[in-house]
N, C-alpha and C positions, 0 to 999 in steps of 0.2 A: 605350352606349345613349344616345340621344339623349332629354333631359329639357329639361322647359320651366321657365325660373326668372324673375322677376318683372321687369317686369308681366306678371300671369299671362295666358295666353291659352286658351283651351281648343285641343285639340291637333286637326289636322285629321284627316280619315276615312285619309289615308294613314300620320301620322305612329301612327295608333292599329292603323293594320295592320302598320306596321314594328315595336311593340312582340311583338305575337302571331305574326309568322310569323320569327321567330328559326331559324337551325338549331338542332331540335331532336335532343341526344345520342338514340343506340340506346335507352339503357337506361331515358330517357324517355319512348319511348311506351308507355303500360300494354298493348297488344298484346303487343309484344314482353317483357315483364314475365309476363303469364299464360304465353306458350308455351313460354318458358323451362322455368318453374311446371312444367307440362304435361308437356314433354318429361322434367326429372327425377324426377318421380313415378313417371313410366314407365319408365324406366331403373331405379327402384327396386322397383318389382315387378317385370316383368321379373329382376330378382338373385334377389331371394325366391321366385320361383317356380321360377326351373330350380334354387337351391342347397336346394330341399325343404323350405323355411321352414313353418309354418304355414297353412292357409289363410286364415284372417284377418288377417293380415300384408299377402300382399299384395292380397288383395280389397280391403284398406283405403287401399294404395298407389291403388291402384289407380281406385278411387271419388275420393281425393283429386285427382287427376289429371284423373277425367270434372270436381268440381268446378272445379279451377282455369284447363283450358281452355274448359269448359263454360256457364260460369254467365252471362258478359257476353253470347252472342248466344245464351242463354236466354231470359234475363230479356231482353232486346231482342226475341225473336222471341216473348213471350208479350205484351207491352205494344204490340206491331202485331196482332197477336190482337184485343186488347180494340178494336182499331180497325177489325174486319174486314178484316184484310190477312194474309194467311201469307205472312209471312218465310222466305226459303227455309233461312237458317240455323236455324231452329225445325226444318226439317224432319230437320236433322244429327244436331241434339239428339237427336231421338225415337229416330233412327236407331239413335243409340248407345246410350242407355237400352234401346232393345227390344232390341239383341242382349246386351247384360247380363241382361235378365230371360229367359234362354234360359240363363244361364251361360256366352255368351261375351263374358265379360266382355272379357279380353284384347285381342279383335277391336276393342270398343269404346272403349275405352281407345287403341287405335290410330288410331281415327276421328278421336276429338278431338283426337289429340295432331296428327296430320297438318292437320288443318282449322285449329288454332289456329297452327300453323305459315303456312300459306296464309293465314290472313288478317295476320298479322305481317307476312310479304313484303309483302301490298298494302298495308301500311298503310306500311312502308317505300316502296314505290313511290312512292305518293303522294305524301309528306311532301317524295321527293325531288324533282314533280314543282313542289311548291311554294314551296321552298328552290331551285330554278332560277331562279325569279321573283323572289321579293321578294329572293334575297339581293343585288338590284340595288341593295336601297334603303342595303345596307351600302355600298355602294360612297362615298357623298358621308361624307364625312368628320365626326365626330361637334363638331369645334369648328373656329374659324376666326378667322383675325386679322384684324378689322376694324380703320379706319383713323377717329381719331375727332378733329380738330383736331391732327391730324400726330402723334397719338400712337396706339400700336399698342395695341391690348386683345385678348385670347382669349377668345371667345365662344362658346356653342352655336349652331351652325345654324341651329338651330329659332330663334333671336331674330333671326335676320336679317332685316332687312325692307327693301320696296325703297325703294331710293335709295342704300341703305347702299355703303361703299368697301371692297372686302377686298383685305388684300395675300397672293399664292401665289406660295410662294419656289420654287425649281429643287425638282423632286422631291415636291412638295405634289399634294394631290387638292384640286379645285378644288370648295368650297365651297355654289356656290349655282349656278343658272340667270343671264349676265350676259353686260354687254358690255365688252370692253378699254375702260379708259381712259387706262392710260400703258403702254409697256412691250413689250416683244418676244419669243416664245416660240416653240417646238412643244412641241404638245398630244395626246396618245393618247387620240383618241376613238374605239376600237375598242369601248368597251363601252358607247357608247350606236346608232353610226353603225354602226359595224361596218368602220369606214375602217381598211385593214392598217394603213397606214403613218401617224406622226403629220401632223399639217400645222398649219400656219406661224399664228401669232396675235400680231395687234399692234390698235393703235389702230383702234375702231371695230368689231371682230370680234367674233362671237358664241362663247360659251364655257358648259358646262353640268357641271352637277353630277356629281363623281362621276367626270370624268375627269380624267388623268395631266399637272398641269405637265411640261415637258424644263427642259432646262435655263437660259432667263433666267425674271426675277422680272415678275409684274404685277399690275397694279391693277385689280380688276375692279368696276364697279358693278353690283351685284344686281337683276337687273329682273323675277324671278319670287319670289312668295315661297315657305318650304319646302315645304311641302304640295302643291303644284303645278309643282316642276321636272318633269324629262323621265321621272326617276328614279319619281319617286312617282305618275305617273298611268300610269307602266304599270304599274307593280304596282296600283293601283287599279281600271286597267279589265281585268287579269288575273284579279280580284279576282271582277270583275263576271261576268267570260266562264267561271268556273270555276263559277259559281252557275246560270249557264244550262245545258238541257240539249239536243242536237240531234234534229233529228226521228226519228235512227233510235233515240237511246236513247230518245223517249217512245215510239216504236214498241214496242219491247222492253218498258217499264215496263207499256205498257197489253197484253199477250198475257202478261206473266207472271204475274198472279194466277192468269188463268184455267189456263194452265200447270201452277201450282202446286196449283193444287187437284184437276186433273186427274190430275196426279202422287199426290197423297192417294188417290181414289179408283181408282187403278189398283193401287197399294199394298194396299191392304184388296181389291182382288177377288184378287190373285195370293198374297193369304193367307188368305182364303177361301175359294177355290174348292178350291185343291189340299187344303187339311187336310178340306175337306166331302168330297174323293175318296179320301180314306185314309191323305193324308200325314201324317209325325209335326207335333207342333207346332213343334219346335227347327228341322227343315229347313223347313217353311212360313212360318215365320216370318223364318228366316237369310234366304231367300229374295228378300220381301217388304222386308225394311229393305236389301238389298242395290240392289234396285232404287231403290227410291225416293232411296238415296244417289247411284248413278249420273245416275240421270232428270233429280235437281234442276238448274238451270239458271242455277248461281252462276256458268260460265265464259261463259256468254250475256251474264249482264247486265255482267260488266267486260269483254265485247269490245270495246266503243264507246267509252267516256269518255276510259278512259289513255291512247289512240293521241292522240286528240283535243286531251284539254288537254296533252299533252306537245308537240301541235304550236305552241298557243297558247302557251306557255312558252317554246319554240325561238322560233319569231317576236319574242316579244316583248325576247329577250335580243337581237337584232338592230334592233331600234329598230321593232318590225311590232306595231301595238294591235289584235288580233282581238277585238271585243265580245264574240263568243259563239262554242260552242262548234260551232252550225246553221253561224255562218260560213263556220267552217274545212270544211263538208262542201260547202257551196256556190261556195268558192271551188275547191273540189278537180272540181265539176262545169261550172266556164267554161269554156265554148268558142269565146268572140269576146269579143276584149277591144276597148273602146272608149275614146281618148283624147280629153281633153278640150288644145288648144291652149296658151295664154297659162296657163304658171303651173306646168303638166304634163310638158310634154314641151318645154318652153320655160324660163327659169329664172323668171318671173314678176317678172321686173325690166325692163322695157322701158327704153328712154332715147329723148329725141325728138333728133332728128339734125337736123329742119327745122323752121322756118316760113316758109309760104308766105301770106302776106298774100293775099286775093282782091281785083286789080284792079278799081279800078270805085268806091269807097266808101272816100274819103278820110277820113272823117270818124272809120271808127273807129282810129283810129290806124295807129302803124309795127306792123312783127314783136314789138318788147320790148313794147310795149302790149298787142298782142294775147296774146302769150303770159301777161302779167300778170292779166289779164282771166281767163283758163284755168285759171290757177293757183291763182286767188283761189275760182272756182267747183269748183273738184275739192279745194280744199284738204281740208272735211270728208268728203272718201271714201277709201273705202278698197281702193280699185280697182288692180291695178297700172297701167295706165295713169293713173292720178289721180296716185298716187305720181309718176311720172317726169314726168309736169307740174310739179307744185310741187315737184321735185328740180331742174327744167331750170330754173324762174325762181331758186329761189336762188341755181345755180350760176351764171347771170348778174346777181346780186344786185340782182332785181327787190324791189322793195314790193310784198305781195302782200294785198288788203285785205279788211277784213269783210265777210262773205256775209248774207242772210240768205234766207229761204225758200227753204233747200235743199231739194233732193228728187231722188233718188237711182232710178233706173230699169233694175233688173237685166238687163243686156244690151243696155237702150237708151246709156244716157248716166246728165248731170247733169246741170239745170239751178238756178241760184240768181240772185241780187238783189244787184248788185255796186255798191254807188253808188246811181247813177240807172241804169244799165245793165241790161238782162235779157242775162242772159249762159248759153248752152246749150252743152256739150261731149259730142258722140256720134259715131255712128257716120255716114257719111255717109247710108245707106239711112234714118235716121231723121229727118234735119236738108235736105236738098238735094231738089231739087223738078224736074220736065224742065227749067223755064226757067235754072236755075244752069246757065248754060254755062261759065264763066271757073272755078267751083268745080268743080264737075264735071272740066275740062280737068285739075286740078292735082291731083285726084284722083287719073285714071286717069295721071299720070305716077310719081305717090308709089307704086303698088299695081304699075306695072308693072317697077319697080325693085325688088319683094321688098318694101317695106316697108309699114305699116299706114297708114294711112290715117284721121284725126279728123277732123271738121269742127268750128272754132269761130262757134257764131252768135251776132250782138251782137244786139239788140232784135230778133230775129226775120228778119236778115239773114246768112248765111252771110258770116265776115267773114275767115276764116284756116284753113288747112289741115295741121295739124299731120305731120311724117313721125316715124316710132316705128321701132327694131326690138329685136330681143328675141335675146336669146342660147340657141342650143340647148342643154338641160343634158349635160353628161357622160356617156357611153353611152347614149344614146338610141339609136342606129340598132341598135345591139347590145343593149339590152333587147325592142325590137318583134322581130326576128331569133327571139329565144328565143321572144320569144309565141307566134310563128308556128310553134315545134317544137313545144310544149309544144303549140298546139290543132289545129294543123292549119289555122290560118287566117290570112291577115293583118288586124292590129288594122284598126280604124279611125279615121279622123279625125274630128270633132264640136267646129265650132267656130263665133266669133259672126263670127270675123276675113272676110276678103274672099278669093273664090278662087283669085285669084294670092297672095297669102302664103300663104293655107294649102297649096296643090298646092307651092310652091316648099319648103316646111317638110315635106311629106308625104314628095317623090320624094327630100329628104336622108336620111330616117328608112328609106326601106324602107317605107310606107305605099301602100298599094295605092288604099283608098278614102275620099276624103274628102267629108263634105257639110259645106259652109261658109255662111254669111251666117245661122245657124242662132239664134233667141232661145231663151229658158230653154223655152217651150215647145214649141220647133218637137225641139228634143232629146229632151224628153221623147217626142213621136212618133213620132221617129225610133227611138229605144229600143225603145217596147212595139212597133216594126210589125218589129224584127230579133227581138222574144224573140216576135211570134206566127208568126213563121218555125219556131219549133222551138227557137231558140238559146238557151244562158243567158248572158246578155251582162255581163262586167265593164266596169263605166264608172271608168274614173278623169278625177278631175275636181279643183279647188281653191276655186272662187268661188262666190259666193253664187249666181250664176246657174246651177250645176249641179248646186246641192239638188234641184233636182226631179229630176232623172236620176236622180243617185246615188240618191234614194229611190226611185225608178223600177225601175232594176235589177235583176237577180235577183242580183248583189253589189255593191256600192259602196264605192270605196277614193279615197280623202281624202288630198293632201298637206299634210303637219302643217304644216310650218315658214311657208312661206306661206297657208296656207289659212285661208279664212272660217270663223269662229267656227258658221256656220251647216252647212256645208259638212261639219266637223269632226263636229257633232252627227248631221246627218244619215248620214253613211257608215258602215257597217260596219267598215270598215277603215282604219286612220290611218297611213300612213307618217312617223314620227318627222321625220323630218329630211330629208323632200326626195330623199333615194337613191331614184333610178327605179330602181335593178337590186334591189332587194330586190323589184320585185313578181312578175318570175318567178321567183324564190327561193322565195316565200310561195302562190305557185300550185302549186310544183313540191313542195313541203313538204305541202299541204294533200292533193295530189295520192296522196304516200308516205301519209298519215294514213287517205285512205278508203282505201287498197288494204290497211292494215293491218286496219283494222276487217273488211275481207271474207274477209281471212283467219284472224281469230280467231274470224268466226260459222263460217266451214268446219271451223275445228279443234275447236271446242265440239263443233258441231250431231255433226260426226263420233264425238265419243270419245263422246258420247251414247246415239245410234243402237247403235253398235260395243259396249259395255258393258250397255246395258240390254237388246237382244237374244241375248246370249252369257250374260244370268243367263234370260231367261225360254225358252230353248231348250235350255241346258245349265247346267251349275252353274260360277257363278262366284265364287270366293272372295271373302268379305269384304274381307280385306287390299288386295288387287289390285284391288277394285273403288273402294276409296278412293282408292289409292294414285293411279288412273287418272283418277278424278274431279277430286281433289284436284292430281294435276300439269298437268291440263289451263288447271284456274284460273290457278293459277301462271303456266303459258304463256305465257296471254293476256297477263296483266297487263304479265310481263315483255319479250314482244313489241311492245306499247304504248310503254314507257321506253326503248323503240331511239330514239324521237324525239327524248330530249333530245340525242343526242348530237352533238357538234360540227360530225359528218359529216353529218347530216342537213337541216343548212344548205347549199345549195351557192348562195354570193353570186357 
């Protein structure tokens, strides 16, 4: 167990959820405890009845029995009572008390024991739904060898903080969220990536909690602290998506009072009416509590959640953060998915290949000037093209100097105060005018090569032309491919870039249709004018410029690893770590999740209909009406928990 020891800190919301969602043993959860209870009581009357014992023997087994599976969604269904709500398990209770105040008791006795059994299963369910999830957070190892002026210490995790040096010998789980800084390895990131095979980690390489050193040692410095590795914010936002509910289960919640009360009074006329026409009261009554056990609509309301959050659980053990629970139904109804460029379908590291100094204007310097100048003005961004600017001057180990009145233009550029300099770094559509011919020229040759295309302007002169390109990531042609089975459509393209990059990036992916030279707004239009087509449009996206989309959307999926902090907040959907193939995974997941829900409201709605018209047309036993109610529950629930299973991922 992972404890905090001095200097104290108070523990984060995750390290305070890794305490509470422990695998809890069977014999731990008080459900399972009562039914037990339940079951042996009834087993014990049951003897005493068929070996001619007494009747008060087992009348009293028996009553103990209604008490010990009875009493928790009693007392539960009398205290939503006092709240104007009927519980439907109140209505279980009645059930089995009224067929005891008729003298069958037995029958009743069998109610409870069945129904405290059925809610034991769910509650197992459950538990197992949520031990899926957090048992991620067992994964990061509970101490770790920090490195403290060349001497080794064994620490708690939870005191690591960043900056810290930890050493992870062959064979170690690796401690914290960090980056190599001596040493050479393979690393089994299956249980955050979902990567089969290990892959290779040395100098400079990113490394996360929780996964598997191979066989060399290394030295990593800690660059998340514990509360916020990869590990703990999905169990966090798992945390969050398991407390949201989706629009079919409020569906469901707001028709089932009326439901239930409907149920009440249908109970009381189908036991009034007949005893008012001369039936006895034992059969009018048998009757009446047979129905209202059938009618209740407990396999209704667990049709929806367990498919749901067992998908959010699967996802999320593959590195996939579904906020909510609405998500996973909305992502299972996209049918046009939309890619956002640089960063997405691209690896969001571009490198500049050139500069082209613009003829004409000696004054602002050579190429290493101009690019110094670029570098110094993107430094404060956080742009990947900013990045590969101030990557490109260090690597020709430029001086790159203080900025000031930065200002940062989502989709346009950046401009700042270099010197005496006003120095601007954008797109050319924002910085180039008709009369830029010699800029322009240098332009249309960088763009007509496949690559991107920057303008640098010095005081207000276009003075440099920056050439970029950008690495396609790893199955991209083969993640669009799926999309396209999965909706029946080819994704799109939605980008700021120019449209020879993007068509030349489109027709390698398989991408049918691209609109390019696009700002944060011109997306968002683009967006609502494809979702007032009719479509529910998945946008993935990374940058702060496609916050508005992704809110936009009818779902929005966010690349973690590089993505804007804003980006992150705003989307729905977080892909951990950059894997484009988990998003047809997680479409195709969410996909399995509503077809489940639609077939546990057919399997309810049916044994419903089937059972409460076969007691009010003929006679139907108690027993068998339980039995049928009560395995229908079950069903569902266990229908649901197909999702966590391993096969239910297809990466």
């Amino acid at each position: 167990m992972l404890i905090d020891t001095p200097p104290y800190a108070p523990p984060t919301r995750a390290e305070r959820l890794a305490d509470a969602t422990r695998r809890t043993p069977i014999w731990a959860l008080p459900e399972v405890r009562w039914a037990t209870a339940a079951t042996a009581l009834f087993a014990l009357g049951g003897t005493l009845h068929l070996a001619g014992a007494p009747a008060w023997s087992w009348w009293a087994a028996y009553l103990a029995c209604y008490v010990a599976g009875g009493w928790e969604p009693g007392w539960s269904g009398l205290r939503a009572l006092r709240e104007r709500t009927l519980d439907v398990d109140l209505l279980m209770v009645v059930a089995a008390i009224g067929a005891a105040a008729v003298n069958q008791v037995f029958d009743g006795a069998l109610l409870i024991v069945i129904f405290a059994t059925s809610g034991a299963l769910e509650a197992l369910a459950t538990r197992r739904t949520a031990d899926a999830v957090h048992s991620l957070l067992d994964l990061a190892p509970p101490q770790a060898t920090r490195i403290v002026d060349g001497t080794e210490q064994r620490v708690d995790t939870v005191t690591l903080r960043v900056g810290d040096v930890i050493l992870v010998r062959p064979g170690e789980r690796i401690g914290a969220d960090g980056q190599v800084v001596d040493g050479a390895s393979e690393v089994d990131q299956a249980t955050i990536t979902g990567e089969p095979l290990p892959v290779d980690r040395s100098h400079g390489d990113d490394v996360y909690a929780g996964t598997l050193n191979g066989t060399g040692a290394l030295r990593v410095r800690v660059t998340t602290p514990a509360g916020e590795t990869v590990v703990a914010r999905i169990a966090a936002m798992v945390e969050e998506a398991a407390a949201s509910k989706a629009p079919t289960q409020l569906f469901i919640e707001r028709i089932e009072q009326r439901y239930s009360v409907g149920v009440v009074v249908a109970t009381l006329a189908l036991f009034g009416i007949p005893l008012a026409l001369g039936d006895s009261l034992t059969d009018a009554l048998l009757r009446a509590m047979t129905f209202m056990i059938v009618a209740s609509p407990c396999a209704v309301v667990l049709a929806t959640m367990p498919p749901l959050l067992a998908a959010i659980a699967t996802a999320g053990r593959h590195g996939v953060l579904v906020k909510s629970a609405g998500v996973i139904e909305r992502l299972g109804r996209a049918d046009l998915v939309a890619f956002d460029k640089t960063g997405t379908l691209t690896e969001g590291r571009p490198r500049v290949t050139a500069v082209h100094p613009v003829p004409g204007d000696p004054a602002t310097g050579d190429a290493d000037q101009l690019l110094a100048l670029a570098a110094a003005a993107e430094l404060p961004s956080e742009h990947p093209i900013g990045v590969a600017v101030v990557a490109a001057a260090r690597d020709r180990q430029l001086a790159i100097a203080a900025t000031d009145t930065f200002a940062a233009l989502p989709g346009r550029g950046v401009t700042a105060r270099v010197g005496d300099r006003q120095v601007a770094v954008a797109s050319p559509a924002q910085l180039l005018t008709a009369t830029d011919d010699e800029a322009r020229r240098l332009v249309a040759e960088v763009e007509s090569a496949g690559q991107t295309a920057v303008v640098v302007a010095v005081d207000g002169t276009p003075a440099a032309v920056l050439a970029l390109t950008d690495r396609l990531r790893p199955g991209a042609a083969s993640v669009t491919a799926a999309l396209r089975a999965l909706t029946g459509r080819s994704p799109v393209l939605l980008t700021g870039d120019n449209p020879q990059a993007a068509g030349g990036l489109a027709a390698e992916v398989g991408i049918d249709e691209v609109r390019a030279g696009l700002l944060p707004q011109d997306k968002v239009a683009t967006v609502r004018g494809m979702q007032s087509d009719g479509r529910r449009v998945l946008v993935v996206g990374d940058g702060v410029n496609d916050a508005p989309a992704l809110a936009t959307a009818h779902t929005g999926v966010a690349m973690g690893g590089v993505g804007a902090d804003l980006a992150l907040e705003t989307a729905d959907t977080v892909i951990v770590r950059d894997d484009l193939t988990t998003i047809p995974a997680v479409v195709a997941l969410a996909r399995r999740a509503r077809r489940c829900v639609v077939a546990n409201l057919v399997i309810a709605g049916t044994v419903i209909v089937v059972l409460a018209t076969w007691d009010i047309v003929g006679h139907l036993p108690l027993p068998l009406g339980v039995a049928g109610h009560e395995g229908s529950t079950i069903l569902v629930a266990l229908n649901g928990m197909r999702l966590l299973r391993r096969s239910a991922w297809q990466h």
